[in-house]
Residue frames as qw, qx, qy, qz and C-alpha x, y, z in Angstrom:
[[0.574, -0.542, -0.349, 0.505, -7.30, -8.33, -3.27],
 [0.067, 0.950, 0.030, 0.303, -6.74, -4.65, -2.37],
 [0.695, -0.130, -0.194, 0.680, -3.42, -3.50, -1.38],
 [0.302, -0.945, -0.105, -0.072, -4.18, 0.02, 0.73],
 [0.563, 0.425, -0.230, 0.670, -1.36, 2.37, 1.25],
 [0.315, -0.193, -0.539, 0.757, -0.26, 3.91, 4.09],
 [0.043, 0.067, -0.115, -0.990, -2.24, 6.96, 2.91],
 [0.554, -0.361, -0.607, -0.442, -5.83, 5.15, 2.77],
 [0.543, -0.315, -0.681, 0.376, -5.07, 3.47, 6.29],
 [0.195, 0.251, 0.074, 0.945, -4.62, 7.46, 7.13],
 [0.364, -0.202, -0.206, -0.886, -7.69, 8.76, 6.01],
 [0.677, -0.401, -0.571, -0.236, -9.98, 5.94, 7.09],
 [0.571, -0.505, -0.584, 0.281, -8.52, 6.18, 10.60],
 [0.226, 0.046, 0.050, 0.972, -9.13, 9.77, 10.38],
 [0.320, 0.420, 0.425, -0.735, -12.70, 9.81, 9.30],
 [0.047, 0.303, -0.425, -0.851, -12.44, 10.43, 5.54],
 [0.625, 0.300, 0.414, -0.590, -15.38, 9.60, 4.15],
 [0.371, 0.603, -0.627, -0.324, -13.36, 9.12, 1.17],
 [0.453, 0.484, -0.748, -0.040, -12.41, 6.40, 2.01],
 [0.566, -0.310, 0.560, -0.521, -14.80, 4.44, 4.86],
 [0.856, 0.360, -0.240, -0.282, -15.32, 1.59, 2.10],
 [0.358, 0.527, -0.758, 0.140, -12.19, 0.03, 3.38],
 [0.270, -0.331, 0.800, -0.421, -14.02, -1.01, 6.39],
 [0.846, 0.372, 0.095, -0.370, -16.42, -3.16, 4.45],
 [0.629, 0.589, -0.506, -0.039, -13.13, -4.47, 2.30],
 [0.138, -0.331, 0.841, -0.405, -11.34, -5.57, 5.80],
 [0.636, 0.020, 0.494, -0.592, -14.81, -7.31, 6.55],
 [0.876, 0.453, 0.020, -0.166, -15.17, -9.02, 3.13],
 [0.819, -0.210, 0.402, 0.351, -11.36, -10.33, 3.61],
 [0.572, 0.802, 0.134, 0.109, -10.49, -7.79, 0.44],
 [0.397, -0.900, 0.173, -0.046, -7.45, -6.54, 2.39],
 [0.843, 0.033, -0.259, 0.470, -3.78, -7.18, 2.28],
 [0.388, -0.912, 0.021, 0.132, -1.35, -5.32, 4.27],
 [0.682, 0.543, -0.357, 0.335, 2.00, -4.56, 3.20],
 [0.814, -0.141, -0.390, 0.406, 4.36, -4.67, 5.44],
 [0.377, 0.161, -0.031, 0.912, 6.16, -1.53, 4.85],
 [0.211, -0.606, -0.042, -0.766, 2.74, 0.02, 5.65],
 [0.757, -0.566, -0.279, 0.169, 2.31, -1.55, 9.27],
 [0.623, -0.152, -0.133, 0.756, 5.74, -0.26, 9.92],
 [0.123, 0.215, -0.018, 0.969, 4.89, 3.55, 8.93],
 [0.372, -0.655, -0.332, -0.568, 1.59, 3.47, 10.00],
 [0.765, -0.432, -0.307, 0.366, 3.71, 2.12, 13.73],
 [0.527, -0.193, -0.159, 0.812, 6.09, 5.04, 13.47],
 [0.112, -0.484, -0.220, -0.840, 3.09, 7.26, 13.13],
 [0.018, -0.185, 0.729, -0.659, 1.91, 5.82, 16.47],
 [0.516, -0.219, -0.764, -0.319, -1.01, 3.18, 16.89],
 [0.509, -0.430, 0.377, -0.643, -3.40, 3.12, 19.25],
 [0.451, -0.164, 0.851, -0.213, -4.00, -0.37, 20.70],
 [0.638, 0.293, 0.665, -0.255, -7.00, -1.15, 19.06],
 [0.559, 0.740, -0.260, -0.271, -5.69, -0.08, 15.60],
 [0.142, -0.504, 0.849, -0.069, -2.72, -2.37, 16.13],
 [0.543, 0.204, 0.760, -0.294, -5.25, -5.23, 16.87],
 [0.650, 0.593, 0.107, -0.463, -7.09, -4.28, 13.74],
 [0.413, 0.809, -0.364, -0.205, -3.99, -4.70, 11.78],
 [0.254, -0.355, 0.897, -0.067, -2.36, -7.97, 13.18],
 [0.686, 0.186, 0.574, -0.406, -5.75, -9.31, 11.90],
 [0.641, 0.642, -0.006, -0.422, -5.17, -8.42, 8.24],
 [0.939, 0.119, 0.202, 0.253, -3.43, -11.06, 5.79],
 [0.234, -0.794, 0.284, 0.483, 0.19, -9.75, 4.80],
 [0.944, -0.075, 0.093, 0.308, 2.26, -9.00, 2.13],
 [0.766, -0.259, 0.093, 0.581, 5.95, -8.89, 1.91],
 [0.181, 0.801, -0.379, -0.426, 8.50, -6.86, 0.18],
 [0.902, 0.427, -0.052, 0.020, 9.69, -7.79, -2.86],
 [0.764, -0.204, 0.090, 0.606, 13.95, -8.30, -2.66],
 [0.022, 0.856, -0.188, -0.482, 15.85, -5.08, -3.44],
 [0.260, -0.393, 0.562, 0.680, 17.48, -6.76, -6.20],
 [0.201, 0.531, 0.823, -0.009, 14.03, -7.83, -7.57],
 [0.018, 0.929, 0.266, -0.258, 13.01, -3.98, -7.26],
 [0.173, -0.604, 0.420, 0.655, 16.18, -2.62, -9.01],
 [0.185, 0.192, 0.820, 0.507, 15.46, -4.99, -12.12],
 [0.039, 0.654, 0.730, 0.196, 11.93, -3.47, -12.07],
 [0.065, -0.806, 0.145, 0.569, 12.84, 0.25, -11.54],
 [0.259, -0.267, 0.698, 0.611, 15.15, -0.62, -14.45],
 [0.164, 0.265, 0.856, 0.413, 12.52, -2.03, -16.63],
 [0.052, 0.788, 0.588, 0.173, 9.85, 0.26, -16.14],
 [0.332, 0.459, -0.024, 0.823, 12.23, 3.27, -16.29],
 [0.271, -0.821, -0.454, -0.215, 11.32, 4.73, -12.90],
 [0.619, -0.279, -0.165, 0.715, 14.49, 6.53, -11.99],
 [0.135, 0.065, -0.061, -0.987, 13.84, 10.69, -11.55],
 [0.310, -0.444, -0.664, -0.516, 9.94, 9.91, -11.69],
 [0.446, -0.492, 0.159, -0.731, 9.07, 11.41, -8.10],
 [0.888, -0.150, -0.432, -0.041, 8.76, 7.43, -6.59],
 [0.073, -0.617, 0.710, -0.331, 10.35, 6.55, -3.02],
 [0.263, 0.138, -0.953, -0.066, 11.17, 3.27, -1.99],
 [0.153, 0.141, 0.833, -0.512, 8.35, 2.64, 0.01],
 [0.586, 0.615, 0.020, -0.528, 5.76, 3.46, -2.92],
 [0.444, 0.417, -0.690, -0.391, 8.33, 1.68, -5.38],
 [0.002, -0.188, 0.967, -0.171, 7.94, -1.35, -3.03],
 [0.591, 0.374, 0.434, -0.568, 3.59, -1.33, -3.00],
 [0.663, 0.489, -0.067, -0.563, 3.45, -0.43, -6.32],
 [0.376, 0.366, -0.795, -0.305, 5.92, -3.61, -7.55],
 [0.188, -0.149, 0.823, -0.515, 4.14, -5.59, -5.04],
 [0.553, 0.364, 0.117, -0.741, 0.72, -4.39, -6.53],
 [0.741, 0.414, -0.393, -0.354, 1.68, -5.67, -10.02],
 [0.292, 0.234, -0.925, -0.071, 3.70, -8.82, -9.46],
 [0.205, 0.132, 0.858, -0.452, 0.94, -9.97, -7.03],
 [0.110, -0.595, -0.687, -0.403, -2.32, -8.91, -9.13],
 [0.155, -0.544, -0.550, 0.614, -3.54, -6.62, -6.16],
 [0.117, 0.882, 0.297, 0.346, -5.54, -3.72, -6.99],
 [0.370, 0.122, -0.201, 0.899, -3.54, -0.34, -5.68],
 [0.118, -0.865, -0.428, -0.234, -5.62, 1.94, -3.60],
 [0.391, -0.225, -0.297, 0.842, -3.65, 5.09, -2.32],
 [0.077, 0.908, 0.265, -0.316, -4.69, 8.72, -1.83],
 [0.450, -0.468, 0.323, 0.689, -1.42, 9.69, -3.63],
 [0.407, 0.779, 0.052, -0.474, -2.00, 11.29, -6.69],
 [0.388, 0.689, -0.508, -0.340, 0.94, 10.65, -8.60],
 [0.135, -0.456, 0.876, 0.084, 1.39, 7.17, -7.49],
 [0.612, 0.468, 0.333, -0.544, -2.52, 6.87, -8.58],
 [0.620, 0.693, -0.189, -0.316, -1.37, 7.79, -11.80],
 [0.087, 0.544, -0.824, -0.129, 2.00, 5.84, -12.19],
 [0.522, -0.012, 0.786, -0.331, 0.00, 2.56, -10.90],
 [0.619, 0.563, 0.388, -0.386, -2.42, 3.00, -13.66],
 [0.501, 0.693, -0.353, -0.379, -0.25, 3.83, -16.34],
 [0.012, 0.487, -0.869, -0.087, 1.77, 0.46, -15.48],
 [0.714, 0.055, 0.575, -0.395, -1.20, -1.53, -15.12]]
């Protein structure tokens, strides 16, 4: 499964060519949705039929905040440029198996280096 950040969701409902492959992933069930992105991609403001799109796509959760402190802890990511919404994909990513697909750069790299 692919776990798309807010930043993919973005671009694709932008245009980006970068990144039109997602609608092929949604189609081929490849998709998960975090939560935390529905919620920013809502307080960027959704048109109906993006909404719709997104009620369609399997979910998951956050992981517990005390879960996510033990795993900040362990993978030393305090002062590393990470906010909680990114710390909460990327622990999501790994404890679930998901692939990570953001536009972010550094959380590109941090993903990869923890893989």
């Amino acid at each position: 499964m692919i776990l798309a950040d807010t930043s993919v969701f973005v671009e694709f409902f932008r245009g980006n060519p970068a990144v039109q492959e997602l609608q092929d992933s949604i189609v081929d069930n490849e998709v998960i949705l975090h939560s935390l992105v529905e919620l920013e991609l809502a307080l960027g403001g959704l048109r109906p039929e993006i909404a719709e799109l997104l009620k369609v796509l399997p979910r998951c959760e956050s992981i517990a905040d005390s879960t996510l402190l033990d795993f900040i802890n362990f993978r030393n990511l305090a002062g590393k440029g990470v906010g909680y919404v990114d710390c909460q994909i990327l622990a999501a990513s790994l404890a679930n198996g998901y692939q990570l697909w953001t536009m972010d750069r550094k959380l590109s790299r941090l993903s990869k280096s923890l893989a």
